[in-house]
Structures are given as structure tokens and as C-alpha cells.
C-alpha positions as a Python dict, from the first residue, in 0.01 Angstrom:
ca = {
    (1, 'X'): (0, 0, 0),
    (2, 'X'): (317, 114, -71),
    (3, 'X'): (467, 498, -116),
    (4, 'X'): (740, 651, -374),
    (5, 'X'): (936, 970, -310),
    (6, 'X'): (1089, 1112, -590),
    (7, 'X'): (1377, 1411, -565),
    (8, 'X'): (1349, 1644, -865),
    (9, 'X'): (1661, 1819, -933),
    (10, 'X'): (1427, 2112, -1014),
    (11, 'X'): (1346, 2172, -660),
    (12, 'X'): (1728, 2223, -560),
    (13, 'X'): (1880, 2533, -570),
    (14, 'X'): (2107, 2545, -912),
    (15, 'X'): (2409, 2794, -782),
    (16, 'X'): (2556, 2777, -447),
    (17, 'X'): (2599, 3081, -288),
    (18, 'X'): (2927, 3298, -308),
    (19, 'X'): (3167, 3117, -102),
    (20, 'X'): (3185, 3346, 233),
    (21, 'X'): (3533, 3556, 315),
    (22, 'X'): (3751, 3368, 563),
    (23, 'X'): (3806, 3434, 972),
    (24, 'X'): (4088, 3637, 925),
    (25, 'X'): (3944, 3916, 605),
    (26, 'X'): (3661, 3895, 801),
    (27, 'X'): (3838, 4011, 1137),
    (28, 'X'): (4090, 4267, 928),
    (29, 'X'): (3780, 4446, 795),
    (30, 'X'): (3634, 4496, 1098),
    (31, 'X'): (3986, 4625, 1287),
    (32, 'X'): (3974, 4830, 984),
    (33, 'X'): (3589, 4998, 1018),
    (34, 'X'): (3669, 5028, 1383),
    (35, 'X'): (4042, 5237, 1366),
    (36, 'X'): (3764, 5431, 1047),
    (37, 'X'): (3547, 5519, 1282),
    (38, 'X'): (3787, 5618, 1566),
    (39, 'X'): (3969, 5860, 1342),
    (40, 'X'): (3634, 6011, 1245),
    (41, 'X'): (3531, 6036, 1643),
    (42, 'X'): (3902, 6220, 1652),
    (43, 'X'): (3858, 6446, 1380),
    (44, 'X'): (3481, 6522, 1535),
    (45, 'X'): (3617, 6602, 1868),
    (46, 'X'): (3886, 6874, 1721),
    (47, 'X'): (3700, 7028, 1437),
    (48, 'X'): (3593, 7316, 1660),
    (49, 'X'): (3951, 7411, 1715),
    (50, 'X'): (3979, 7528, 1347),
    (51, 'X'): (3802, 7874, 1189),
    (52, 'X'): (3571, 7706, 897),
    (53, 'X'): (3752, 8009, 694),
    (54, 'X'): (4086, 7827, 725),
    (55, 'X'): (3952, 7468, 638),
    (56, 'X'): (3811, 7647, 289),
    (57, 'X'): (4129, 7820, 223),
    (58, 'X'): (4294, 7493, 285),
    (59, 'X'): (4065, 7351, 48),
    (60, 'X'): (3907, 7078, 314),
    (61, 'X'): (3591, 6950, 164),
    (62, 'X'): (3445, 6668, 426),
    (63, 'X'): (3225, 6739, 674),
    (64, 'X'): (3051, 6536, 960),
    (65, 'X'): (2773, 6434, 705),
    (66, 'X'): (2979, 6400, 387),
    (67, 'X'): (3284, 6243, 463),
    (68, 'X'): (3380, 6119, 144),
    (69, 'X'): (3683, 6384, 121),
    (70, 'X'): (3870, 6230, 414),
    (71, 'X'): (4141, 6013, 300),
    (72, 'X'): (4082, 5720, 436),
    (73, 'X'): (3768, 5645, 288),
    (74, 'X'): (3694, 5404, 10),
}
């Protein structure tokens, strides 16, 4: 008795993946996320020191839950 395989091209993926980012984007991105979030824990720890009334008058929008004014943001 004898047994045939066949390999459809069908069953194979048609599009590789997007090729992934190299060692070194990879490692700049996070240095960048990580000097991000150490400005924001900066920023956290010396809000208090400032009357809210001067941070409107100054026009300074972000706060701890919208940060999107800061910026460095993207």
C-alpha cells in the first residue's frame, strides 16, 4: 500500500508578516518610554508646589490623566 502527501500552496500563509524593527529601534524606543515616563514621575512629584490658578493663567492644559499637552508626547 503506498501513501501520497501533497502540499497545497493554499494552505500557506500568502504575506509574510511585517518585517520586525531591529535591536537597536527597538532598544532606543524603550530608553525613550522610560526617560517619558521619568519626566512624568518628575512633573507628578512637583505639581503640588504650584497654585492650579497659576498653571491656568499660564495656560497649562495636561494633567495626571490627560497628558497629551506635555511636550514630549507624540
Amino acid at each position: 500500500m503506498t501513501t501520497a502527501t501533497f502540499s497545497l500552496p493554499a494552505a500557506r500563509p500568502a504575506a509574510r508578516s511585517a518585517p520586525k524593527r531591529g535591536w537597536f529601534a527597538r532598544f532606543y524606543a524603550a530608553l525613550v518610554e522610560a526617560r517619558m515616563r521619568a519626566a512624568m514621575r518628575e512633573i507628578a512629584k512637583h505639581r503640588h508646589l504650584i497654585p492650579v490658578d497659576v498653571l491656568k493663567a499660564a495656560g497649562y492644559q495636561a494633567t495626571v490623566t490627560k497628558d497629551g499637552a506635555l511636550p514630549f508626547t507624540r
